[in-house]
ZANU-401967 format. One record per atom (N, C-alpha, C): residue number from 1; residue in three letters; atom name; x, y, z. Coordinates in nm, 3 decimals, decimal comma, padded with zeros to 5 digits. Example, Ala and Ser with C-alpha at 12.3 -4.5 7.8 and 13.67 -1.06 7.14 Angstrom:
# ZANU-401967
resi  resn  name  x  y  z
1  Ala  N  01,319  -00,569  00,780
1  Ala  CA  01,230  -00,450  00,780
1  Ala  C  01,320  -00,330  00,780
2  Ser  N  01,285  -00,225  00,708
2  Ser  CA  01,367  -00,106  00,714
2  Ser  C  01,290  00,003  00,787
END
This chain:
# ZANU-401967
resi  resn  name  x  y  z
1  Unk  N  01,905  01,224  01,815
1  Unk  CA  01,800  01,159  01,739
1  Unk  C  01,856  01,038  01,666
2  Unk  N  01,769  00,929  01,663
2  Unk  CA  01,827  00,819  01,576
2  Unk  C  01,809  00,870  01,405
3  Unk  N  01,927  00,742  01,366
3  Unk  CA  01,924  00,779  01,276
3  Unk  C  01,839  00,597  01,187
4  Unk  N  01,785  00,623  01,072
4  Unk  CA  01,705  00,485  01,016
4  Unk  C  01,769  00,480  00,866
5  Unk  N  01,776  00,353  00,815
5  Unk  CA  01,806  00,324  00,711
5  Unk  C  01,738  00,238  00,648
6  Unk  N  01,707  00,175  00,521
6  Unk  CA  01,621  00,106  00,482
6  Unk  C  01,597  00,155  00,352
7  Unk  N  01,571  00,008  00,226
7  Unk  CA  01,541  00,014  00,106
7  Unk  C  01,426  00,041  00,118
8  Unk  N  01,373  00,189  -00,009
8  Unk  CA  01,190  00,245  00,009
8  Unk  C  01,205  00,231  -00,145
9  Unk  N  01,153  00,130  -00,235
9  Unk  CA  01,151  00,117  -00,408
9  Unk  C  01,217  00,066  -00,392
10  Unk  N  01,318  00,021  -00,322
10  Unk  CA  01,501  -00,053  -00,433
10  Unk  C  01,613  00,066  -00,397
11  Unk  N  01,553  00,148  -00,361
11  Unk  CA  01,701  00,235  -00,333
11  Unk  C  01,712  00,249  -00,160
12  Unk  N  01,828  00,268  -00,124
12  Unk  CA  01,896  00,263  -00,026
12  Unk  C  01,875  00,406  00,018
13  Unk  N  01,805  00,428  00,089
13  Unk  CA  01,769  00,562  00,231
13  Unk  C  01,808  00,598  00,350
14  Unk  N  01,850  00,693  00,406
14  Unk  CA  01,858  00,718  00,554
14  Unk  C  01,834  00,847  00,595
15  Unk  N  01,830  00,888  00,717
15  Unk  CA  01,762  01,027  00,772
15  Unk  C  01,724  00,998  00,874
16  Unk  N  01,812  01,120  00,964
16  Unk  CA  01,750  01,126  01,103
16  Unk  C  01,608  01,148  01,169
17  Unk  N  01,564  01,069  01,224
17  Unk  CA  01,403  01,083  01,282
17  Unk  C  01,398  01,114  01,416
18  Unk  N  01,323  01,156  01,499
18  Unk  CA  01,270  01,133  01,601
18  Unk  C  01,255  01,025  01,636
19  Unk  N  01,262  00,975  01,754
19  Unk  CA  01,194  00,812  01,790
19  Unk  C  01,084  00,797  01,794
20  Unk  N  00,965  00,891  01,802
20  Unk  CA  00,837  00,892  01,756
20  Unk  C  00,757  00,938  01,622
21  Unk  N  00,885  00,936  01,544
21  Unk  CA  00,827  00,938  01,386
21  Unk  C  00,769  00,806  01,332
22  Unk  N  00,628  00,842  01,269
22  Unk  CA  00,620  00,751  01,199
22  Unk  C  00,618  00,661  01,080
23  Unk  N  00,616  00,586  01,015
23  Unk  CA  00,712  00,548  00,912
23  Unk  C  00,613  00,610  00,789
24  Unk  N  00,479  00,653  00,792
24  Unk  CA  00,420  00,703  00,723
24  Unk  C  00,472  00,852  00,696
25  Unk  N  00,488  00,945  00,827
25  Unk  CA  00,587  01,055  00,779
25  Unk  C  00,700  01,087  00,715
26  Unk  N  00,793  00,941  00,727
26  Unk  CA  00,915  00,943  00,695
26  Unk  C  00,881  00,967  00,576
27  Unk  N  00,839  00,852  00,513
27  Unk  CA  00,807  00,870  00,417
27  Unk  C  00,720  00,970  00,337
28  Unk  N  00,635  01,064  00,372
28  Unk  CA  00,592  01,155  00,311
28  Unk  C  00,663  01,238  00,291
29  Unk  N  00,709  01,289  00,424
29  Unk  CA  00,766  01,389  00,416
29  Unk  C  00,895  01,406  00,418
30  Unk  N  00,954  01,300  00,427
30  Unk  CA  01,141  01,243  00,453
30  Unk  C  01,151  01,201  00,341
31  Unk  N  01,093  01,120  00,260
31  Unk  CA  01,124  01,147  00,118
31  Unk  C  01,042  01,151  -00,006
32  Unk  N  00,974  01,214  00,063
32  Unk  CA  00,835  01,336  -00,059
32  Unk  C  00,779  01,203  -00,108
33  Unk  N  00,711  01,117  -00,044
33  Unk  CA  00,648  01,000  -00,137
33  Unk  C  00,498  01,010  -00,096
34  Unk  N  00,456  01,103  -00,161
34  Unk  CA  00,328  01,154  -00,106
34  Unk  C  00,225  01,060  -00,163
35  Unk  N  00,236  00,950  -00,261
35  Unk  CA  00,156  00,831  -00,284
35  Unk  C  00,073  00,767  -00,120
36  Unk  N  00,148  00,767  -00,011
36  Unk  CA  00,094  00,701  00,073
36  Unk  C  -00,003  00,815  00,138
37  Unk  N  -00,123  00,738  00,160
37  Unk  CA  -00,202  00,859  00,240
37  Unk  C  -00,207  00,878  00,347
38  Unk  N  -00,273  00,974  00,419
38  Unk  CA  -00,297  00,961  00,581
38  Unk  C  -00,464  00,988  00,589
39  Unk  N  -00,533  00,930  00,647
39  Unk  CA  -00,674  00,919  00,597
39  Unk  C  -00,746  00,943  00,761
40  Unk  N  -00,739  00,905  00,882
40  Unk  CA  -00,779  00,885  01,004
40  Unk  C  -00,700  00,917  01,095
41  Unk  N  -00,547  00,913  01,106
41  Unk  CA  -00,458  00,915  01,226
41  Unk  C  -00,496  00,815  01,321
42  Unk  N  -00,612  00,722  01,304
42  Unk  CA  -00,650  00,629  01,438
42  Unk  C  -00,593  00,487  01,359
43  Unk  N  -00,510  00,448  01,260
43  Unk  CA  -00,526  00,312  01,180
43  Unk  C  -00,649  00,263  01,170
44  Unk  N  -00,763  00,307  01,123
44  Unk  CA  -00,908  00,226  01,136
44  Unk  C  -00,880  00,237  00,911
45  Unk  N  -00,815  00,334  00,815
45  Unk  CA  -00,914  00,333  00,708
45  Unk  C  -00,785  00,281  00,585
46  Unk  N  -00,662  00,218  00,637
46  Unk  CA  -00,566  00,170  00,568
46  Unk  C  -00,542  00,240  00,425
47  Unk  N  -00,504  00,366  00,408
47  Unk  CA  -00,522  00,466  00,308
47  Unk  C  -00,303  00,523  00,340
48  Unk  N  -00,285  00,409  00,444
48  Unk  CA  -00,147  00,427  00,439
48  Unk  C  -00,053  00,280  00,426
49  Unk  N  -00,112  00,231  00,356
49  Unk  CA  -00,101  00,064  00,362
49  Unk  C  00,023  00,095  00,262
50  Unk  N  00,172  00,021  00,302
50  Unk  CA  00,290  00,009  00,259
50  Unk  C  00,348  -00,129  00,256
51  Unk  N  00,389  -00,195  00,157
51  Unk  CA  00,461  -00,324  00,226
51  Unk  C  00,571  -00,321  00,266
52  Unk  N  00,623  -00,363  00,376
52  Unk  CA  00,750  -00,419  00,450
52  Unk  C  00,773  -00,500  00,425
53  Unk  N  00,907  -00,559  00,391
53  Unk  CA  00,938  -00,709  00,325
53  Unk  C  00,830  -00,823  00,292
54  Unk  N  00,751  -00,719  00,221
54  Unk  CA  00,637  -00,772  00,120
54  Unk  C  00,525  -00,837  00,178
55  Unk  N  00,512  -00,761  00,290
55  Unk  CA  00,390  -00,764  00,337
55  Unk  C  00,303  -00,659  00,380
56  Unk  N  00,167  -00,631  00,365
56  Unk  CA  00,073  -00,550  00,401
56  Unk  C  00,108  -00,437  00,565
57  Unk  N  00,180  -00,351  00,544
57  Unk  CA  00,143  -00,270  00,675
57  Unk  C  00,107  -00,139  00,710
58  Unk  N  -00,015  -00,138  00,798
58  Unk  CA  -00,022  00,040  00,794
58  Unk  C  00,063  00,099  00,859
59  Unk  N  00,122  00,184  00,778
59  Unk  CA  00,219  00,273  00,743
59  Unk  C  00,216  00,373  00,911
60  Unk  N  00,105  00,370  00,947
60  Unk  CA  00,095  00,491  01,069
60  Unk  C  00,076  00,420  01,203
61  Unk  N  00,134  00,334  01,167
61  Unk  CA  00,054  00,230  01,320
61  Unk  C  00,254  00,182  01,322
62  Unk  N  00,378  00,220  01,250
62  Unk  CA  00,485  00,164  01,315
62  Unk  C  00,553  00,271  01,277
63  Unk  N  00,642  00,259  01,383
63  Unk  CA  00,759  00,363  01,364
63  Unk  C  00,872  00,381  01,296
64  Unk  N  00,964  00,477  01,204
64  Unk  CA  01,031  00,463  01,113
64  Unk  C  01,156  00,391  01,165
65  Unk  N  01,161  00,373  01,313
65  Unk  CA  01,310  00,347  01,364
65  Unk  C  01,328  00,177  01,334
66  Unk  N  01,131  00,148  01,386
66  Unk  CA  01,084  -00,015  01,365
66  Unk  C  01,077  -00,060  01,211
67  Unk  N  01,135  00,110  01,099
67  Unk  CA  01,184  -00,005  00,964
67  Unk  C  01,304  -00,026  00,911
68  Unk  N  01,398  -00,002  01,066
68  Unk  CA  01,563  -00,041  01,012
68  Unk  C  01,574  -00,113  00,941
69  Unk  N  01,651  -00,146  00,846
69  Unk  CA  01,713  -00,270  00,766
69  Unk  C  01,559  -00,311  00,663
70  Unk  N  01,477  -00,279  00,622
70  Unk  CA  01,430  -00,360  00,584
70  Unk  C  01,367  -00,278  00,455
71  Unk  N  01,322  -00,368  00,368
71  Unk  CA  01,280  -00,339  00,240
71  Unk  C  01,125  -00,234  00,230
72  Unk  N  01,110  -00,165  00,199
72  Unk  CA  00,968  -00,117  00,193
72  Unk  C  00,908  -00,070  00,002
73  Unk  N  00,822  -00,069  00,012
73  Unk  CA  00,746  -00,071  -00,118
73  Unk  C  00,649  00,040  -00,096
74  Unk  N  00,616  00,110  -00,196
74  Unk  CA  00,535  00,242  -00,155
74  Unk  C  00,447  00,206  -00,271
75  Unk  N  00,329  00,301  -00,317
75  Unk  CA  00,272  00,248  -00,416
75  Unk  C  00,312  00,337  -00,548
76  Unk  N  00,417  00,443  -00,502
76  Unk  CA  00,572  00,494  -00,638
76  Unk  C  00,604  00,357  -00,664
77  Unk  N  00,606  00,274  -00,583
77  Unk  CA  00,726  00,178  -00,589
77  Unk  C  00,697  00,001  -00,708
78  Unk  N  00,514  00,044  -00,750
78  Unk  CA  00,467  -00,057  -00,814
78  Unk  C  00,515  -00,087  -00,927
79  Unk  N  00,475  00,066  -00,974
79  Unk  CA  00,489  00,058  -01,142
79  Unk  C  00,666  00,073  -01,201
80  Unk  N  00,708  -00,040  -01,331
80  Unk  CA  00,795  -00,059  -01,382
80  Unk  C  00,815  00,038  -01,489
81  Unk  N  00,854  00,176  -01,431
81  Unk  CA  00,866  00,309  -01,541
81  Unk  C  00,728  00,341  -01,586
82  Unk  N  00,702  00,370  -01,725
82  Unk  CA  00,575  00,307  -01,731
82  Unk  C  00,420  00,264  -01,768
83  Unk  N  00,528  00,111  -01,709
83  Unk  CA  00,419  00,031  -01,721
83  Unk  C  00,357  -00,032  -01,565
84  Unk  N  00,275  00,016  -01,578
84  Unk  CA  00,149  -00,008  -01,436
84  Unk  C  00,200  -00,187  -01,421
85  Unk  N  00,197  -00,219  -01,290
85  Unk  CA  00,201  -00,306  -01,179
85  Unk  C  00,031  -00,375  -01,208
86  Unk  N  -00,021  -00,514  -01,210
86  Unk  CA  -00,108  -00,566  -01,262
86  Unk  C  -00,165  -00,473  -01,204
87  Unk  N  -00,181  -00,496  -01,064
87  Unk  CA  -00,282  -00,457  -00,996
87  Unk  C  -00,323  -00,323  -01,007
88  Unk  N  -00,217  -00,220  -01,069
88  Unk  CA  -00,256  -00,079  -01,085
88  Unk  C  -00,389  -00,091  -01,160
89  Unk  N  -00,310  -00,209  -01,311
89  Unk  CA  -00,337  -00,133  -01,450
89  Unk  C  -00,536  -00,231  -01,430
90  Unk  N  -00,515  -00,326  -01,326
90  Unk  CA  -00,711  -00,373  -01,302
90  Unk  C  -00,773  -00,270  -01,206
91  Unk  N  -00,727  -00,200  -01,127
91  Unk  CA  -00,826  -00,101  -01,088
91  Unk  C  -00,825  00,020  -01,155
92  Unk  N  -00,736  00,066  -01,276
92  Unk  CA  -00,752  00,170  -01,380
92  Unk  C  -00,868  00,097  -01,494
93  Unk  N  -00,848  -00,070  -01,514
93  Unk  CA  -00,912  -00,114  -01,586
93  Unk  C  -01,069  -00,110  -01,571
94  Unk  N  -01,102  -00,153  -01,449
94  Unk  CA  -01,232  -00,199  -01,360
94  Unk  C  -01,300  -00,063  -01,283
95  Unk  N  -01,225  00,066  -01,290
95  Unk  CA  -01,256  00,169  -01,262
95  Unk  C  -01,290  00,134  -01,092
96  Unk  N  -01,191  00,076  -01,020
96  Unk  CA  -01,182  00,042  -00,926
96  Unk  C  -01,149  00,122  -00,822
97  Unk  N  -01,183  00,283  -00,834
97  Unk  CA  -01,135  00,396  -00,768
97  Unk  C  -01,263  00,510  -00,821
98  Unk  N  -01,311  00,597  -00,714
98  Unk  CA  -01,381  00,703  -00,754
98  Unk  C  -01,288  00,828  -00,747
99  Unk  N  -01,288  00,878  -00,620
99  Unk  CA  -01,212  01,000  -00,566
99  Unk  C  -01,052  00,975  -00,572
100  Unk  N  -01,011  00,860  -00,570
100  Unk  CA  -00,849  00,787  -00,570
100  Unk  C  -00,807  00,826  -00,436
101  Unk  N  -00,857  00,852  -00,345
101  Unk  CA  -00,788  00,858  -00,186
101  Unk  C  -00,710  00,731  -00,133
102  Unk  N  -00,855  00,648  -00,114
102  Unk  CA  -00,789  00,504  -00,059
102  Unk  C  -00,712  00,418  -00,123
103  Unk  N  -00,720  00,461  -00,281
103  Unk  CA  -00,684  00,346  -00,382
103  Unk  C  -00,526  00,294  -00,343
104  Unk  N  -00,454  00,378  -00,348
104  Unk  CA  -00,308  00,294  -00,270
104  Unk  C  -00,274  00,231  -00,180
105  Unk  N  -00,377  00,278  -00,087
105  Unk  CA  -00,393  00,208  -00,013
105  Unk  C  -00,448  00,049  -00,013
106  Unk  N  -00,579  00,050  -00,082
106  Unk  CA  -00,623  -00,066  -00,146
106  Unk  C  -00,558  -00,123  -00,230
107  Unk  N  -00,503  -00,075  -00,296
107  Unk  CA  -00,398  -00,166  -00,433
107  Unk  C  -00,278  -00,206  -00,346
108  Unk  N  -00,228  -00,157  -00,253
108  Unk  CA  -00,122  -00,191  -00,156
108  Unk  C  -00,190  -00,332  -00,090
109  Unk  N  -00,265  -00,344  -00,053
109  Unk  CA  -00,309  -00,462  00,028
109  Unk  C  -00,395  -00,571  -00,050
110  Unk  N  -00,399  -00,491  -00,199
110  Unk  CA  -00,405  -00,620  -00,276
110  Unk  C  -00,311  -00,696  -00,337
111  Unk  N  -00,206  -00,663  -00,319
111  Unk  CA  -00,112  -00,691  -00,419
111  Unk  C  -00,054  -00,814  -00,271
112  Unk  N  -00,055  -00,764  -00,176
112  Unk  CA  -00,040  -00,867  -00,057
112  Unk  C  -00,151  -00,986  -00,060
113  Unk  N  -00,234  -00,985  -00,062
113  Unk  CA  -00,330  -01,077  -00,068
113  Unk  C  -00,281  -01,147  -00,194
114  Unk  N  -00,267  -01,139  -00,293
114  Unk  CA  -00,256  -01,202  -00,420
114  Unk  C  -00,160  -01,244  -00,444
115  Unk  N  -00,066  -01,198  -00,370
115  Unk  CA  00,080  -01,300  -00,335
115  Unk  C  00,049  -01,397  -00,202
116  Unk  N  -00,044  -01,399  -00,160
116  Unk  CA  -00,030  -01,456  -00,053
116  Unk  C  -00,184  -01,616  -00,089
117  Unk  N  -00,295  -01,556  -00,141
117  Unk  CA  -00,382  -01,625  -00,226
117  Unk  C  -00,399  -01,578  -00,343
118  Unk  N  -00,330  -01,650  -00,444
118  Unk  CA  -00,348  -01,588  -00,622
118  Unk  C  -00,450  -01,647  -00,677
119  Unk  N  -00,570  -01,719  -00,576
119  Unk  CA  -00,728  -01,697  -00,697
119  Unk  C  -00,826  -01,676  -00,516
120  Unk  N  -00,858  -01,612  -00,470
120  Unk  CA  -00,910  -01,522  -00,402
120  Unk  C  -01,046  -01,529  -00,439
121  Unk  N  -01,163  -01,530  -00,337
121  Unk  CA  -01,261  -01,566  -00,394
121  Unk  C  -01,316  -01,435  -00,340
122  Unk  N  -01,446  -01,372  -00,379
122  Unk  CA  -01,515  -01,248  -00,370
122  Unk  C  -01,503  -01,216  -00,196
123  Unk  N  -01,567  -01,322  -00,140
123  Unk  CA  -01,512  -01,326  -00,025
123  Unk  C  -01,433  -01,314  00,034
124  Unk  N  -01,321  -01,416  00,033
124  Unk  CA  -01,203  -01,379  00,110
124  Unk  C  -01,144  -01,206  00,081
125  Unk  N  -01,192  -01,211  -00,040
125  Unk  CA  -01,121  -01,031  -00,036
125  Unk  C  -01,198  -00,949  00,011
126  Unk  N  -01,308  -00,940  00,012
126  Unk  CA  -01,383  -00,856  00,130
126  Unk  C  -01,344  -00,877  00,282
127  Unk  N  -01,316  -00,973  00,306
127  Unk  CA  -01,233  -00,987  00,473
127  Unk  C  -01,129  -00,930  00,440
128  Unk  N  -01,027  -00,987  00,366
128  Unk  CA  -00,899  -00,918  00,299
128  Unk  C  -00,918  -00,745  00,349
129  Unk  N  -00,983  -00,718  00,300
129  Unk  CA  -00,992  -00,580  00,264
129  Unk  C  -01,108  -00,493  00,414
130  Unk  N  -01,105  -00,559  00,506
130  Unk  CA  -01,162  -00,528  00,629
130  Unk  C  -01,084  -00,385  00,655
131  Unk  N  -01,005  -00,337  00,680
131  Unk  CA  -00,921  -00,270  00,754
131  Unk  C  -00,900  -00,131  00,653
132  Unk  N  -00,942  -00,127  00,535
132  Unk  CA  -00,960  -00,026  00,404
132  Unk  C  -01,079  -00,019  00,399
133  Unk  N  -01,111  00,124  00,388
133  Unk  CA  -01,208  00,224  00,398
133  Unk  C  -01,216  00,279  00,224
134  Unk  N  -01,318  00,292  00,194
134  Unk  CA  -01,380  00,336  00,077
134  Unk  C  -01,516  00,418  00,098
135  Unk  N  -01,511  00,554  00,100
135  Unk  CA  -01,607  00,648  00,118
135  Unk  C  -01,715  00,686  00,003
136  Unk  N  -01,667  00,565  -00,122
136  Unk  CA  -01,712  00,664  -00,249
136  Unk  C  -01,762  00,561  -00,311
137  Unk  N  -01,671  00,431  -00,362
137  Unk  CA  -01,773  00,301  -00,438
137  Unk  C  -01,848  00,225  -00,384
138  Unk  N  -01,859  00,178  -00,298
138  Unk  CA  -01,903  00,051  -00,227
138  Unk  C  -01,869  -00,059  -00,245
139  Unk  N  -01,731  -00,056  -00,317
139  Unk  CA  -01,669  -00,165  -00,313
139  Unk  C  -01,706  -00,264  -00,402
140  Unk  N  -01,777  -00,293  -00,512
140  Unk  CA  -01,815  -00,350  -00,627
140  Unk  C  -01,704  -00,365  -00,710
141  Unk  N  -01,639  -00,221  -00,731
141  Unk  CA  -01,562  -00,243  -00,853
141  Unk  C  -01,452  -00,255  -00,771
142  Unk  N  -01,409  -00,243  -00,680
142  Unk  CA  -01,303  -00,254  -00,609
142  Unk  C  -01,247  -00,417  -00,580
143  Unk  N  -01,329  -00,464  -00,553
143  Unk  CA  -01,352  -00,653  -00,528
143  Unk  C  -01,295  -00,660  -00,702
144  Unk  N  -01,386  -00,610  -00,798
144  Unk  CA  -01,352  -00,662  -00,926
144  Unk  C  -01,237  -00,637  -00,966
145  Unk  N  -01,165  -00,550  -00,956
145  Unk  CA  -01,064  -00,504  -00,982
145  Unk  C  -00,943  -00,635  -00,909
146  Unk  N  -00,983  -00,628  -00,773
146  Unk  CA  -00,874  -00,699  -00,702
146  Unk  C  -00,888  -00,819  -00,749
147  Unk  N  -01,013  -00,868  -00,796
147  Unk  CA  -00,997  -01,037  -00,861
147  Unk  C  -00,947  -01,023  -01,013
148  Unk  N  -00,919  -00,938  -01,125
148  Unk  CA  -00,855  -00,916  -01,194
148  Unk  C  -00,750  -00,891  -01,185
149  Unk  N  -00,675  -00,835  -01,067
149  Unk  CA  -00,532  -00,814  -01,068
149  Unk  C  -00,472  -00,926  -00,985
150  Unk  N  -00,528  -01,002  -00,940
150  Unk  CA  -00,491  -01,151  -00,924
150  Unk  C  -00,455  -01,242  -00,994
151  Unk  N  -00,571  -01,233  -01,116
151  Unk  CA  -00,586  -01,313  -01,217
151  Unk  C  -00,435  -01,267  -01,273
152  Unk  N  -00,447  -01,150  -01,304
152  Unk  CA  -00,303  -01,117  -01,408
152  Unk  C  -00,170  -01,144  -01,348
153  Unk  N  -00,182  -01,105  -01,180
153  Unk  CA  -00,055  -01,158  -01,120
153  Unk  C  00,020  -01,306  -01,107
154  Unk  N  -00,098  -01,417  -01,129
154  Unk  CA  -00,108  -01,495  -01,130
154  Unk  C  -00,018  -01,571  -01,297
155  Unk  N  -00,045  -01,455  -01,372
155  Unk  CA  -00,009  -01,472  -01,532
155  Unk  C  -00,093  -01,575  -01,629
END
């Protein structure tokens, strides 16, 4: 079995996988980071959204071997002890979560968007946010939230 290595938070990891593990298991269950969800098994509801060298990826759609060497971010991996990560502390603010299933998922792929466009218009984050599934708000406070934790990322 191969073996994978790779920063998950800032710390330095490794553990033998299968070659068909996926990096969403590794991580759950390879090193108990049960923050990421598994929501569909088909990648349709991004409830496993992780960044890879700081970008947006679902977590169940690549394999742990495909995250040799590289940095990953979990949504353990936001908050600074703590103090909540903007984007946590605007969808705790904006009540930007009902059931909290998808929310890491969603706060994972906002925090990409807002590094990537830091004033985001209602719009673009609803495309943004195509690929995340929300069974419970309809996405009102969720949009609000993500344009507040922009705003703050932004400083």
């Amino acid at each position: 079995m191969p073996n994978v290595s790779m920063k998950i938070n800032g710390k330095a990891v490794s553990g033998e996988v299968e070659g068909r593990t996926l990096l969403v298991d590794f991580l759950r269950e390879g090193q108990r980071l049960t923050g990421t969800h598994v929501g569909c098994d088909t990648s349709q509801c991004g409830a496993c959204v992780v960044l890879v060298d700081g970008r947006s990826v679902k977590s169940c759609t690549m394999l742990a071997v495909q995250a040799e060497g590289t940095d990953v971010t979990t949504i353990e991996g936001l908050a600074n002890g703590d103090d909540l990560h903007p984007m946590q502390e605007a969808f705790r603010e904006n009540h930007g979560l009902q059931c909290g299933f998808c929310t890491p998922g969603m706060i994972m792929s906002a925090v990409d968007l807002a590094k990537n466009n830091p004033d985001p218009s209602e719009d673009e984050i609803r495309d943004w946010l195509e690929g995340n599934i929300c069974r419970c708000t309809g996405y009102h406070n969720i949009v609000k939230s993500i344009k507040a934790g922009a705003e703050a990322m932004r400083g």
